[in-house]
TIGU-501007 format. One line per 10 residues: their letters; for each residue x, y, z of N, C-alpha, C, CB. Coordinates in steps of 0.05 Angstrom, whole numbers. Last residue first. Glycine has a CB too. Layout:
TIGU-501007
a	X/Y/Z/X/Y/Z/X/Y/Z/X/Y/Z ~ ... .
***
This chain:
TIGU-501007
xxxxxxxxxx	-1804/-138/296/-1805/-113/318/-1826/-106/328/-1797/-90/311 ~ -1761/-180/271/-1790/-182/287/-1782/-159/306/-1797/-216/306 ~ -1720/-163/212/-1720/-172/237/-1753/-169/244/-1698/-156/256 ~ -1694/-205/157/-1716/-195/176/-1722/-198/203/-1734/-202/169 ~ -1646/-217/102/-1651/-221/138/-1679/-196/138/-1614/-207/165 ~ -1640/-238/38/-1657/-224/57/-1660/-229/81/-1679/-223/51 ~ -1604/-226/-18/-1604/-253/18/-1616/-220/32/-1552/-274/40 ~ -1624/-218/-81/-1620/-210/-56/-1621/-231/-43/-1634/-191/-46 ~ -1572/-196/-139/-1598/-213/-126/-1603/-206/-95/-1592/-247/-127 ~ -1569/-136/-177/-1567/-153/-156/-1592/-174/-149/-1562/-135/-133 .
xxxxxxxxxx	-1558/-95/-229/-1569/-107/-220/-1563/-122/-199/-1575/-114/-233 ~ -1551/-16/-258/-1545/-41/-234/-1568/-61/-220/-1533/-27/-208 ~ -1546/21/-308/-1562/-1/-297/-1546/-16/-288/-1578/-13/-312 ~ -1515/56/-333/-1520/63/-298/-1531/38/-287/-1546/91/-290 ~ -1518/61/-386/-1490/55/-368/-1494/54/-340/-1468/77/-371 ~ -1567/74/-399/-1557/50/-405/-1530/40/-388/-1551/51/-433 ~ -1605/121/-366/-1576/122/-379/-1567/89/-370/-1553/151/-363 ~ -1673/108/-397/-1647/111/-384/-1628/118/-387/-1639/98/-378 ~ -1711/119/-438/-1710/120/-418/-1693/120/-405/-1719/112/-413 ~ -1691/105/-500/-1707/126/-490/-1706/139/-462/-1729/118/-493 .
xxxxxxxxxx	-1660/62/-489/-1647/80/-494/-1666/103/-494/-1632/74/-515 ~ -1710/20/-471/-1680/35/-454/-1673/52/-457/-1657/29/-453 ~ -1718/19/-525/-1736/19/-500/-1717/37/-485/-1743/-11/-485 ~ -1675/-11/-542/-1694/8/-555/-1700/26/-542/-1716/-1/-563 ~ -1669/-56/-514/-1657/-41/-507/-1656/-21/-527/-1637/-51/-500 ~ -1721/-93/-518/-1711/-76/-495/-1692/-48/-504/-1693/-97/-475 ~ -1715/-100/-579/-1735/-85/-553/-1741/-64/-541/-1734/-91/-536 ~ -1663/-136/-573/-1663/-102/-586/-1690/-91/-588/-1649/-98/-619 ~ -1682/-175/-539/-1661/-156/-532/-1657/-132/-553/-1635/-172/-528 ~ -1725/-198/-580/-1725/-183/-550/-1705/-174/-540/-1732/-196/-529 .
xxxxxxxxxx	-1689/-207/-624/-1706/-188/-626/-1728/-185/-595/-1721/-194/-653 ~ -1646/-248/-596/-1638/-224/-613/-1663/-200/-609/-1635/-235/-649 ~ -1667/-272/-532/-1671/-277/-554/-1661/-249/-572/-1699/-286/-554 ~ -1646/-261/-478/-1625/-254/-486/-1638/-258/-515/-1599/-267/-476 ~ -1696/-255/-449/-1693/-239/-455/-1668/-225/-475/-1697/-234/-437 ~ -1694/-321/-447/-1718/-306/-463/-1702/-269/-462/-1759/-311/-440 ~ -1654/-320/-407/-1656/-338/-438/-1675/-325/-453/-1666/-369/-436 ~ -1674/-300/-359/-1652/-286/-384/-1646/-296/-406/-1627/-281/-377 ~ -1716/-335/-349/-1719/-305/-367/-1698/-289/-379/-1729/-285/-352 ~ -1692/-381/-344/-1708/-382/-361/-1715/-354/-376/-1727/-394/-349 .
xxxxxxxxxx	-1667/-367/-296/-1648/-370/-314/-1660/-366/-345/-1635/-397/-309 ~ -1707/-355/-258/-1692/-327/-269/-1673/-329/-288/-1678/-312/-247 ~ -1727/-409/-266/-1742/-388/-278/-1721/-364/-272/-1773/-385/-266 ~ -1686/-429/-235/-1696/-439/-266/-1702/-424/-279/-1716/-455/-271 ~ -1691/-413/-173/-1662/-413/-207/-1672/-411/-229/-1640/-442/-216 ~ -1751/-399/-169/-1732/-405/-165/-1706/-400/-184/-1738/-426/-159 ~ -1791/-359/-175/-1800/-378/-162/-1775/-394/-155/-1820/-391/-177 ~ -1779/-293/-178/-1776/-315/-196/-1784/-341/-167/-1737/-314/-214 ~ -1794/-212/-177/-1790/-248/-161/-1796/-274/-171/-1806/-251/-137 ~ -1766/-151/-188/-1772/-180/-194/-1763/-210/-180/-1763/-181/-219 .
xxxxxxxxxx	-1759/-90/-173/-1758/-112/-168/-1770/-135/-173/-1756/-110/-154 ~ -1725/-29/-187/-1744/-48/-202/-1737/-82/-182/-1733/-49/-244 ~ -1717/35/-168/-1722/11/-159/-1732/-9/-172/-1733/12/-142 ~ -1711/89/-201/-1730/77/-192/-1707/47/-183/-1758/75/-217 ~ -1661/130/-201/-1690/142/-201/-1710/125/-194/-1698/153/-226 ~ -1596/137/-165/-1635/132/-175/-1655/143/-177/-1650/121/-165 ~ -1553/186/-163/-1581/171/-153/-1592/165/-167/-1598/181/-140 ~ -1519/226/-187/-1515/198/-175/-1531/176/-164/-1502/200/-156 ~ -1540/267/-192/-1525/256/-226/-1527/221/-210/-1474/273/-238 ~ -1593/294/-155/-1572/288/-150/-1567/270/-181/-1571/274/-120 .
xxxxxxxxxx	-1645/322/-127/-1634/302/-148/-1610/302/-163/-1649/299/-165 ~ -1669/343/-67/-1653/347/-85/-1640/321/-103/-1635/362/-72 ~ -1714/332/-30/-1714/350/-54/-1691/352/-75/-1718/375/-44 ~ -1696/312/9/-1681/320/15/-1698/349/-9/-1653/301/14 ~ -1711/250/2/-1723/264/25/-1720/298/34/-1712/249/44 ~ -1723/239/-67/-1702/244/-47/-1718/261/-19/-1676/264/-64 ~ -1754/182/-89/-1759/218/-84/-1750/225/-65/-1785/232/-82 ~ -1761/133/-138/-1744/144/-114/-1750/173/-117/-1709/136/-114 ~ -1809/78/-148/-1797/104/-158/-1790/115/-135/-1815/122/-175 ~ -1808/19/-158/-1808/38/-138/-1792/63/-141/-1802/26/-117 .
xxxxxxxxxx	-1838/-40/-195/-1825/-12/-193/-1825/6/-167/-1838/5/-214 ~ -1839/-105/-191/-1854/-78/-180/-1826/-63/-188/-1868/-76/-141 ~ -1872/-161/-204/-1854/-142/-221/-1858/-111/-206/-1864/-141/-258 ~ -1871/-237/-192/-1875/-203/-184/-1860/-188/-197/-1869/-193/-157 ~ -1864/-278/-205/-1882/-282/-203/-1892/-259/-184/-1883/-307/-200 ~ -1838/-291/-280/-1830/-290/-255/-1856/-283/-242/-1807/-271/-251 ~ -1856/-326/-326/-1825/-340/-306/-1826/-323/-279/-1786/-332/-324 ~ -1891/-322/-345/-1888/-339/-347/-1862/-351/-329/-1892/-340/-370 ~ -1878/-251/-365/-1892/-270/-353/-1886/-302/-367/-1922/-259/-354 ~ -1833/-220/-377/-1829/-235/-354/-1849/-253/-351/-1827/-219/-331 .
xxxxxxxxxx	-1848/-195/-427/-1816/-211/-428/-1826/-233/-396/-1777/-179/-420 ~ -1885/-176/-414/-1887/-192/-431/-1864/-215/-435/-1891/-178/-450 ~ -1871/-136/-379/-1889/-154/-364/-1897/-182/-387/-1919/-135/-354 ~ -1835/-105/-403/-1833/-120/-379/-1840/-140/-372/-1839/-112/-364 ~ -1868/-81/-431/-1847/-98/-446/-1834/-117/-420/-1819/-76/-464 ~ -1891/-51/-405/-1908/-67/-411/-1892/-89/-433/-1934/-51/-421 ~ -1863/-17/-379/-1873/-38/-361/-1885/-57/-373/-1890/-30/-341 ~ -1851/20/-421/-1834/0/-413/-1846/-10/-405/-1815/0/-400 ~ -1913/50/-421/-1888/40/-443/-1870/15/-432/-1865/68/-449 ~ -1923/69/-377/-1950/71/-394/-1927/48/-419/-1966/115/-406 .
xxxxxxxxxx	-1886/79/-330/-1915/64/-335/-1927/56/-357/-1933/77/-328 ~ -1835/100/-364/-1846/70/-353/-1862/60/-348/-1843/62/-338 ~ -1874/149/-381/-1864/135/-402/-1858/103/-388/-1836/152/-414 ~ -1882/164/-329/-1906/164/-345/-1901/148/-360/-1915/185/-357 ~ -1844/175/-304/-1851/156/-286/-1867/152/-307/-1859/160/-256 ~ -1806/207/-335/-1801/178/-333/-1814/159/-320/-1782/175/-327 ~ -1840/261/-337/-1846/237/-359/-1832/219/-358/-1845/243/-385 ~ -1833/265/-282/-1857/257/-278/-1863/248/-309/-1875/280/-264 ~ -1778/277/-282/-1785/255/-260/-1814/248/-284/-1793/270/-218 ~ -1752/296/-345/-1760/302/-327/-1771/271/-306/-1778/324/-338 .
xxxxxxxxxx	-1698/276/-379/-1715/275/-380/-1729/284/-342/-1715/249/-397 ~ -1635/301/-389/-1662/313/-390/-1686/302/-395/-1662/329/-406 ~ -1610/229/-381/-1616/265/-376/-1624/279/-396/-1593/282/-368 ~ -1662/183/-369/-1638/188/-380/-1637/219/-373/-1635/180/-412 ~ -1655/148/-294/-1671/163/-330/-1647/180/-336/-1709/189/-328 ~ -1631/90/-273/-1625/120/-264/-1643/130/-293/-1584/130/-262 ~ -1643/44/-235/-1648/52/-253/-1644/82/-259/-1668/43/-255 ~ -1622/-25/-195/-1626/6/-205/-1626/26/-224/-1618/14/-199 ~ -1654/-86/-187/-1641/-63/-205/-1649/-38/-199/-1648/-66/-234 ~ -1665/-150/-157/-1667/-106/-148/-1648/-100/-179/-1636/-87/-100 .
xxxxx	-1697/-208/-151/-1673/-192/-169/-1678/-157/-163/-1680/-201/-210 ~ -1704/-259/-110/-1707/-228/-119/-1686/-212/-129/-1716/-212/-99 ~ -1721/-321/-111/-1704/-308/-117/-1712/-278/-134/-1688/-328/-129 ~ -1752/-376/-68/-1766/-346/-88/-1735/-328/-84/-1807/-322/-67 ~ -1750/-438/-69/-1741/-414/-56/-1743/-390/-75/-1712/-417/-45 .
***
């Protein structure tokens, strides 16, 4: 059973939208994709753009979602990600890009409806 992990990601302040979408693309994702491969078996980002125009202290900025094949492997990656020198990496990394205090993670139970 394929287990999806959502995090929300808020950038740090003053950084503008379009160098946090640049700096995750081109930078983080690729610590991402090193840390994750082998355990999970999707990594997508979804960058948020208020319908509204207005960006808000309280909102997201991206969507990160990752899909693990089962328990094992989402247990397997936080084992790998908790290693000392991949977790100070990451959270290197991070501290460029985010506000560290904002990151929320969840798993998901997914209903779908047929329309």
């Amino acid at each position: 059973m394929t287990i999806t992990l959502v995090t929300l990601l808020k950038r740090r302040t003053g950084m503008s939208k379009a160098n946090f979408i640049a700096y995750y693309e081109e930078h983080h994702r690729l610590i991402g994709e090193r840390v994750l491969a082998g355990h999970a078996t999707r990594y997508v980002r979804r960058f948020l753009h208020p319908l509204d125009g207005e960006d808000r202290d309280y909102d997201a900025d991206v969507v990160m979602e990752i899909d693990f094949p089962d328990r094992a492997a989402l247990d397997a990656f936080f084992a790998a990600a908790a290693d000392p020198a991949t977790a100070a990496l990451i959270a290197a990394d991070e501290e460029r890009l985010f506000v560290r205090s904002r990151i929320r993670s969840f798993t998901v139970e997914e209903h779908a409806s047929d329309l």
